[in-house]
VMD Tcl script that builds the backbone (N, CA, C; Angstrom):
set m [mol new atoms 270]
animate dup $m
set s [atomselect $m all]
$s set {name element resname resid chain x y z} {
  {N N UNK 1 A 0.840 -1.175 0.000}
  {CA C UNK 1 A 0.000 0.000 0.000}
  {C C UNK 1 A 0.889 1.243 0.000}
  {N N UNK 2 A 0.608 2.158 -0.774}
  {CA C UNK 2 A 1.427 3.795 -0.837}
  {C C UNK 2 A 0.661 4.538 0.278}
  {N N UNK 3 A 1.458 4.895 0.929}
  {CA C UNK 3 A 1.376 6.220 1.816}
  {C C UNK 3 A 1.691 7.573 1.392}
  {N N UNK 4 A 0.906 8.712 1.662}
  {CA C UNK 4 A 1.635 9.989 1.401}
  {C C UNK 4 A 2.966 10.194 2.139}
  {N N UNK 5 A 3.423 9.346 3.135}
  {CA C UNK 5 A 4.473 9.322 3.311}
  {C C UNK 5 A 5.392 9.189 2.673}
  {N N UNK 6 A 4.689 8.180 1.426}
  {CA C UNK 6 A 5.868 7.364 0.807}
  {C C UNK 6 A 6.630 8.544 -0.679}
  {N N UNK 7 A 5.736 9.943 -0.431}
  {CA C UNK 7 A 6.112 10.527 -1.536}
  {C C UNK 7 A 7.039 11.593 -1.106}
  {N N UNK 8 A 7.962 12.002 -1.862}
  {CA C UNK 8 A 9.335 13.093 -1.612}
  {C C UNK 8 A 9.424 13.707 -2.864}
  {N N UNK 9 A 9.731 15.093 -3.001}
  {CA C UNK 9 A 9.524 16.119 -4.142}
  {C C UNK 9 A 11.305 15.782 -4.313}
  {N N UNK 10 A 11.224 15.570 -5.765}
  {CA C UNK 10 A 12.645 16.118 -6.363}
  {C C UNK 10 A 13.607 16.917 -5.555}
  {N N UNK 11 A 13.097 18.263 -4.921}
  {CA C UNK 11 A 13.744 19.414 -4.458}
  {C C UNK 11 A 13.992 18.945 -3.065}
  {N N UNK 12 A 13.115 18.122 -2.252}
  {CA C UNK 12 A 13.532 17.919 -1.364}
  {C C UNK 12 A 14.474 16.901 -1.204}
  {N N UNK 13 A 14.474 15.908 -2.037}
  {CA C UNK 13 A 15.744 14.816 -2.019}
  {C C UNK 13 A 16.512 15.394 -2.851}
  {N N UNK 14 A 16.857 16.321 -3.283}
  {CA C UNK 14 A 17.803 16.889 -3.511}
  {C C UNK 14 A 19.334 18.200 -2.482}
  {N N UNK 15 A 17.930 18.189 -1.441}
  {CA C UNK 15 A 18.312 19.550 -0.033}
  {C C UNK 15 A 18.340 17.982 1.081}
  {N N UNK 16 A 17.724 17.215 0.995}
  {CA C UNK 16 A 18.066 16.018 2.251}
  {C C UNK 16 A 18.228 14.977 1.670}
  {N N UNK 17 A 19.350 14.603 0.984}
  {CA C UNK 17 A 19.815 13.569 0.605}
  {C C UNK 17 A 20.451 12.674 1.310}
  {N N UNK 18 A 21.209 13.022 2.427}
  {CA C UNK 18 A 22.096 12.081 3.316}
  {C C UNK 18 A 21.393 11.913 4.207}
  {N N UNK 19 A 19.991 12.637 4.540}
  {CA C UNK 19 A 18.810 12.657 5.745}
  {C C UNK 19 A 17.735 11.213 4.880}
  {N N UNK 20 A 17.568 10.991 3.938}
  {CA C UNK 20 A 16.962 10.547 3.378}
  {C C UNK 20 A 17.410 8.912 2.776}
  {N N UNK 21 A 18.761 9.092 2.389}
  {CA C UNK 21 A 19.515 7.538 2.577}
  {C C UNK 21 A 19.477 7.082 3.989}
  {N N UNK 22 A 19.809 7.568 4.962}
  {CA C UNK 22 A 19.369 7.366 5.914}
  {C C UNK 22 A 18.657 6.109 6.560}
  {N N UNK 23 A 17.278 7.207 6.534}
  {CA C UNK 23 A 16.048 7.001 6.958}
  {C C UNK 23 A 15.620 5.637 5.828}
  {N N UNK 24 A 16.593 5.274 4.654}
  {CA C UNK 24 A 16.357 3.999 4.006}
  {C C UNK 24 A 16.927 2.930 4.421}
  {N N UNK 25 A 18.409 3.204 4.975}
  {CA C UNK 25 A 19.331 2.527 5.279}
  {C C UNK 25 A 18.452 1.782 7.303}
  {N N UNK 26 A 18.040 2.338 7.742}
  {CA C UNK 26 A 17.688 2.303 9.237}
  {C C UNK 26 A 16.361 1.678 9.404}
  {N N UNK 27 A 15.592 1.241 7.633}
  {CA C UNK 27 A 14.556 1.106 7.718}
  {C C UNK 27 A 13.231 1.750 8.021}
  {N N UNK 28 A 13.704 3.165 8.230}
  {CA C UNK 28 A 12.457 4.081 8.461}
  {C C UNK 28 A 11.252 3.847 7.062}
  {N N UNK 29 A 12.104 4.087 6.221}
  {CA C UNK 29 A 11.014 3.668 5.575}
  {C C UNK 29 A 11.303 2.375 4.473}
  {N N UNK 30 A 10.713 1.921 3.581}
  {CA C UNK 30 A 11.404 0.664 2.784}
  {C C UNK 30 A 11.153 1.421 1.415}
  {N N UNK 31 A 10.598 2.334 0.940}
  {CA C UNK 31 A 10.686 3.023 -0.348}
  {C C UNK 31 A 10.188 4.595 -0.529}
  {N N UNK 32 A 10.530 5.264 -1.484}
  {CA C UNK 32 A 10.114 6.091 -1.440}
  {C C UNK 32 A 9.736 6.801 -3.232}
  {N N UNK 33 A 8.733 7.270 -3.626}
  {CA C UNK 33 A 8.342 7.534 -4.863}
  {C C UNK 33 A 8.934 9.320 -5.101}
  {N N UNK 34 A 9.595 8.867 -6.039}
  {CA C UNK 34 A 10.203 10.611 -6.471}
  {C C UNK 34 A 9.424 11.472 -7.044}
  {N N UNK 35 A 8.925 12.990 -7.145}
  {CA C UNK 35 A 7.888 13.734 -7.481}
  {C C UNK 35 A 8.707 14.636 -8.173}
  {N N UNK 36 A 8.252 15.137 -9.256}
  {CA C UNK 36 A 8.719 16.129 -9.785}
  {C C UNK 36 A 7.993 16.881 -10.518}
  {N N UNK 37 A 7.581 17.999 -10.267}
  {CA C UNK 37 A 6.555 18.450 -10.517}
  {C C UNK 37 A 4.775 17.804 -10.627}
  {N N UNK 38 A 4.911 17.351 -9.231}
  {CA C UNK 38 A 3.797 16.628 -8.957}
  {C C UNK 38 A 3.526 15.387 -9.126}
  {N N UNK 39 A 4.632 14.915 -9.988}
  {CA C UNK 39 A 4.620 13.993 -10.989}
  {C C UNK 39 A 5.029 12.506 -10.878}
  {N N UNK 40 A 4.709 11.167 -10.562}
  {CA C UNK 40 A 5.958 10.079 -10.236}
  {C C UNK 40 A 7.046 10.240 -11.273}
  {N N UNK 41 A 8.379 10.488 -10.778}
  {CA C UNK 41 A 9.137 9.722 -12.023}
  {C C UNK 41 A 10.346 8.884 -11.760}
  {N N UNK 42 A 10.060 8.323 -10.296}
  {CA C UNK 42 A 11.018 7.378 -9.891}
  {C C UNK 42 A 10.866 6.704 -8.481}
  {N N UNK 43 A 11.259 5.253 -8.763}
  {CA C UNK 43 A 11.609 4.920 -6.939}
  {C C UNK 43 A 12.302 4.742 -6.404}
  {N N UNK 44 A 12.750 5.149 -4.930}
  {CA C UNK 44 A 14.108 5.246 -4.513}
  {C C UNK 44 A 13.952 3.434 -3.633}
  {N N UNK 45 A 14.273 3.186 -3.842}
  {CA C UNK 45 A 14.108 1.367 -2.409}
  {C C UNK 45 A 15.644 1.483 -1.950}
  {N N UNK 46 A 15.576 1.200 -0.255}
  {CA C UNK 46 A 16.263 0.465 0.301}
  {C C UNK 46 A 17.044 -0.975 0.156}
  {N N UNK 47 A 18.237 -0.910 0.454}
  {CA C UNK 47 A 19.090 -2.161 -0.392}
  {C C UNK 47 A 18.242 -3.013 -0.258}
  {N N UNK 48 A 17.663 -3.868 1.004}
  {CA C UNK 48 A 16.881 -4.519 1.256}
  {C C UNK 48 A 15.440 -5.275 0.752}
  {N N UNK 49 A 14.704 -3.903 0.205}
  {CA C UNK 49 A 13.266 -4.246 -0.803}
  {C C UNK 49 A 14.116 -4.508 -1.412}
  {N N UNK 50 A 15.072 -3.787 -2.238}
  {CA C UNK 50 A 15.673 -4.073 -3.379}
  {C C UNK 50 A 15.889 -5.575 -3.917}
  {N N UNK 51 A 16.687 -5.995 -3.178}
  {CA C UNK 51 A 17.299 -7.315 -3.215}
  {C C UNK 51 A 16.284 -8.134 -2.334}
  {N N UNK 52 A 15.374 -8.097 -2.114}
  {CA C UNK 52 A 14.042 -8.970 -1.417}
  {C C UNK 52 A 13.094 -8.940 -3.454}
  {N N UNK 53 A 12.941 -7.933 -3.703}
  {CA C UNK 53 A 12.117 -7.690 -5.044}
  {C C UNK 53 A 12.908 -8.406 -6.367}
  {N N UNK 54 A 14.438 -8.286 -6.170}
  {CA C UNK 54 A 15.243 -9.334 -6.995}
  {C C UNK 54 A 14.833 -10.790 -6.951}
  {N N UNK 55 A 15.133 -10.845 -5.253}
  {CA C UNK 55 A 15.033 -12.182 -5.414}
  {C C UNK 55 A 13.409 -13.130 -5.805}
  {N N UNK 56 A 12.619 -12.160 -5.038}
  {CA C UNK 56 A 11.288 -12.956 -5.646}
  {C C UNK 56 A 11.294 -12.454 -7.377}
  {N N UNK 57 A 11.726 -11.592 -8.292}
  {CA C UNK 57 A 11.678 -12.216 -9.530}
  {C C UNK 57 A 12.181 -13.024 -9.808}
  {N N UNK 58 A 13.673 -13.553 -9.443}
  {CA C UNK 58 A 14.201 -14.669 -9.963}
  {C C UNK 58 A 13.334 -16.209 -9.540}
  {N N UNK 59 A 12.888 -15.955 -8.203}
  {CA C UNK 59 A 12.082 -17.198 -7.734}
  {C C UNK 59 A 10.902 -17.411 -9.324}
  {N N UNK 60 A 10.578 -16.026 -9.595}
  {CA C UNK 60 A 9.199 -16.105 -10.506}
  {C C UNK 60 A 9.806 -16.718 -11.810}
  {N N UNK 61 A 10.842 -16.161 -12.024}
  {CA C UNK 61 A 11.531 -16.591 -13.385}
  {C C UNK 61 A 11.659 -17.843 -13.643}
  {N N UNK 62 A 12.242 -18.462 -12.112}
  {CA C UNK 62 A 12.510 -20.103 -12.448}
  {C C UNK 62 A 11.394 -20.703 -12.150}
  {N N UNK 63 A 9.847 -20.394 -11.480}
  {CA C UNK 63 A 8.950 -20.883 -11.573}
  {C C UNK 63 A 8.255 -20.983 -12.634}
  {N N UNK 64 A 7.981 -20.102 -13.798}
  {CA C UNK 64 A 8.051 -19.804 -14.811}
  {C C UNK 64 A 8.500 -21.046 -15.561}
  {N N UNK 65 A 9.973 -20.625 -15.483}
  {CA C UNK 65 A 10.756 -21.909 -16.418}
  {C C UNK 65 A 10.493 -23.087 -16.189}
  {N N UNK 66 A 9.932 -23.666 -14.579}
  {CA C UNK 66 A 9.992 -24.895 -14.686}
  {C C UNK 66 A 8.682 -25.407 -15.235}
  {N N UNK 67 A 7.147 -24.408 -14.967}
  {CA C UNK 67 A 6.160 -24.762 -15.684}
  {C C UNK 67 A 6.089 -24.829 -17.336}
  {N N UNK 68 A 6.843 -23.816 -17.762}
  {CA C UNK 68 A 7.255 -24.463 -18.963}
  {C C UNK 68 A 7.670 -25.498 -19.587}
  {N N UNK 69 A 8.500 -26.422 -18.491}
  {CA C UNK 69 A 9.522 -27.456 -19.046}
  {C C UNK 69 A 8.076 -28.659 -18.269}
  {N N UNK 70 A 7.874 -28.430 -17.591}
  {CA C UNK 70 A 6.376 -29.129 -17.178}
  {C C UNK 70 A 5.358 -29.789 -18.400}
  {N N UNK 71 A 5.315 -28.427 -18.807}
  {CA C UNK 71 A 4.084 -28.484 -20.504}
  {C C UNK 71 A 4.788 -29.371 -21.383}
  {N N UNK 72 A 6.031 -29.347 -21.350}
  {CA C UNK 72 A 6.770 -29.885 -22.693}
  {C C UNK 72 A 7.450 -31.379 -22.170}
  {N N UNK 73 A 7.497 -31.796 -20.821}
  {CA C UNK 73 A 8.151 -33.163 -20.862}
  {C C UNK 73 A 7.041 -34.165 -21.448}
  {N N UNK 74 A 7.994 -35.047 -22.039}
  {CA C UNK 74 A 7.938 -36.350 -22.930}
  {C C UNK 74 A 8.129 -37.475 -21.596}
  {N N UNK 75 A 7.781 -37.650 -20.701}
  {CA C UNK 75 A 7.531 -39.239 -19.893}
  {C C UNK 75 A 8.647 -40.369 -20.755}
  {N N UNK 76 A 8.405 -40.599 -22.037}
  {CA C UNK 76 A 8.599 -41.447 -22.842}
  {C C UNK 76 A 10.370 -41.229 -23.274}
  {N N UNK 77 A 10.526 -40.024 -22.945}
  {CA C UNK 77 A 12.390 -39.534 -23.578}
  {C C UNK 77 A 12.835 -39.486 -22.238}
  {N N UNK 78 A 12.168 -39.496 -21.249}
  {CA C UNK 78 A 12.671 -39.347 -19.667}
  {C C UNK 78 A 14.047 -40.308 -19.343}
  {N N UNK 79 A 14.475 -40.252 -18.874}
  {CA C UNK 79 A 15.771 -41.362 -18.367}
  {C C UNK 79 A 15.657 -41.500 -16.564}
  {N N UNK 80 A 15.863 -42.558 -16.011}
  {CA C UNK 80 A 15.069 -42.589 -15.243}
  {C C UNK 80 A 17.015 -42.498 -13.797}
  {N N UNK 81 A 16.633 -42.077 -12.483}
  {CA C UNK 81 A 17.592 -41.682 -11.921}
  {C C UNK 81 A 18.427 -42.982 -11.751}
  {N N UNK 82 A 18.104 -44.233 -11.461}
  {CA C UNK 82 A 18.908 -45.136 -11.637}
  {C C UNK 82 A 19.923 -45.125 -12.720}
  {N N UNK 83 A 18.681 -45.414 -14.158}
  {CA C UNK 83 A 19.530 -45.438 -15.434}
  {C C UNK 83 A 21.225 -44.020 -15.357}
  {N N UNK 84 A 20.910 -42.921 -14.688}
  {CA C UNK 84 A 21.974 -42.096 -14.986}
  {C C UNK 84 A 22.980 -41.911 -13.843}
  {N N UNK 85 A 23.054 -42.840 -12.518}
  {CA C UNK 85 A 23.796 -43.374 -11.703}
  {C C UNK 85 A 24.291 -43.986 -12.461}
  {N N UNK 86 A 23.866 -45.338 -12.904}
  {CA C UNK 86 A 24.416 -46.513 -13.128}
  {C C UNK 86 A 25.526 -45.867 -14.937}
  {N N UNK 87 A 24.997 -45.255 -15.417}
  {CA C UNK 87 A 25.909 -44.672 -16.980}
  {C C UNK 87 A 26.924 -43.993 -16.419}
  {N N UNK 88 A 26.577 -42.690 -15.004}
  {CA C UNK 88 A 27.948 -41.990 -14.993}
  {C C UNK 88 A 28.716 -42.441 -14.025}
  {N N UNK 89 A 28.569 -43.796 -13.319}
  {CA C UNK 89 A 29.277 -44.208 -11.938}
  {C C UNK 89 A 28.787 -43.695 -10.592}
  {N N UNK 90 A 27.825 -43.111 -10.651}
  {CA C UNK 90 A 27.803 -42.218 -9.033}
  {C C UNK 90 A 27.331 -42.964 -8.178}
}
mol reanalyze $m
mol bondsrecalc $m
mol representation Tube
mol addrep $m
């Protein structure tokens, strides 16, 4: 959910910039939407969302990929875990 908290004018993250990494870094807040002339035109996130929002895309990506490879296995071309012990020695 966005808060009017969550919004900061250009001019002011520009006059409290080291007040404002901060308050990201300490967790005060976890993001913040940039305004410029009223306007969104950016988001600032904490390392944290950051790399929390990475990692659930990559989770999505390889969930993704594996339902894909889901749709397309062949049962019949499968090799089964014995069969590829017993071929590579393990």
């Amino acid at each position: 959910m966005i808060r009017s908290t969550d919004y900061l004018s250009a001019t002011t993250l520009s006059k409290k910039t080291s007040a404002t990494l901060d308050a990201l870094a300490n967790g005060d807040t976890d993001k913040l939407i940039i305004l410029k002339n009223n306007t969104p035109k950016a988001v600032l996130l904490s390392m944290e969302s950051y790399e929390a929002m990475e990692q659930e895309m990559e989770d999505l990506r390889l969930m993704a990929l594996a339902m894909a490879r889901l749709d397309s296995f062949n049962e019949k071309k499968a090799l089964s875990h014995d069969f590829i012990l017993e071929k590579f020695g393990a």
